[in-house]
C-alpha positions in Angstrom: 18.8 12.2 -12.5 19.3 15.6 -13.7 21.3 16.5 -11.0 23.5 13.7 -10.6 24.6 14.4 -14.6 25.3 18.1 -13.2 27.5 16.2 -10.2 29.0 14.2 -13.0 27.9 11.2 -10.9 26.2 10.0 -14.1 26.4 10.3 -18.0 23.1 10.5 -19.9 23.5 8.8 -24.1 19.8 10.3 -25.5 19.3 7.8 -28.9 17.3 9.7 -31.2 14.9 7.0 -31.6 11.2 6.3 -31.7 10.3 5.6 -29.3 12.9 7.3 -27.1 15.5 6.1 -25.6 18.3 7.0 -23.0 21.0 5.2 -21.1 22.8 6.3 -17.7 25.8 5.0 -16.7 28.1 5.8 -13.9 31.0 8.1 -14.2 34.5 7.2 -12.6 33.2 9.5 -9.4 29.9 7.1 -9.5 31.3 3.8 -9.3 33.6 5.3 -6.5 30.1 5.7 -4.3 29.1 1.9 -5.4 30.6 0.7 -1.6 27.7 3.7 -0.1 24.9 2.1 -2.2 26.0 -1.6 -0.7 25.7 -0.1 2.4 22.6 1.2 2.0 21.2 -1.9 0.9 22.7 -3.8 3.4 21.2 -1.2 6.1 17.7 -1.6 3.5 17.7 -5.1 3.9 18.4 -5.0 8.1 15.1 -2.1 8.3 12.7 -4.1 6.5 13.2 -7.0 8.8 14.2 -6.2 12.5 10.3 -5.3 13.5 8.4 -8.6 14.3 5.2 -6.8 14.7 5.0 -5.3 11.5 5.7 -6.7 7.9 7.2 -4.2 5.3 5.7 -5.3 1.8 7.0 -4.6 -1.6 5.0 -2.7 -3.9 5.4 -1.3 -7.4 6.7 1.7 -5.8 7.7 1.8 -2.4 7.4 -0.5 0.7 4.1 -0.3 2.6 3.4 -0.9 5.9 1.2 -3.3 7.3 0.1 -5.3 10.2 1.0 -9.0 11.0 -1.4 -11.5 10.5 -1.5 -14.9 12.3 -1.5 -17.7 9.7 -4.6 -19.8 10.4 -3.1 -23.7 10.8 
C-alpha cells in the first residue's frame, strides 16, 4: 500500500484512534486504472473457470487448487 501512496495511486487518512484506524482511497490517477482492475477481474473470473478437470476454491486467502470430485447420485 505503501507504494501505491508513493505512486500517488492512493491516499492514506491515519485516525488517531484506539483502536487504529486508516482509510485508502483512490487518487484522480487511481480511479483512472479502475477500467484495468475490471479487466482483471473479468480475466479472474474466465481463469477460475475454463479448466473442467480442476475446481479453483475460495479460501480466506487465496484460491486453492483441487481435484474434481464426481457427485455420488
Amino acid at each position: 500500500m505503501y507504494e501505491l501512496e508513493e505512486d500517488e495511486i492512493l491516499t492514506c487518512k491515519v485516525f488517531l484512534e484506539v483502536p487504529p484506524r486508516v482509510e485508502y482511497a483512490f487518487t484522480d490517477l487511481g480511479r483512472e486504472l479502475a477500467s484495468i482492475f475490471y479487466a482483471l477481474e473479468k480475466w479472474g473470473v474466465h481463469f477460475l473457470t475454463v479448466n473442467s478437470d480442476t475446481i479453483k476454491v475460495a479460501d480466506e486467502s487465496c484460491y486453492t487448487f483441487r481435484e474434481a470430485v464426481a457427485e455420488e447420485v
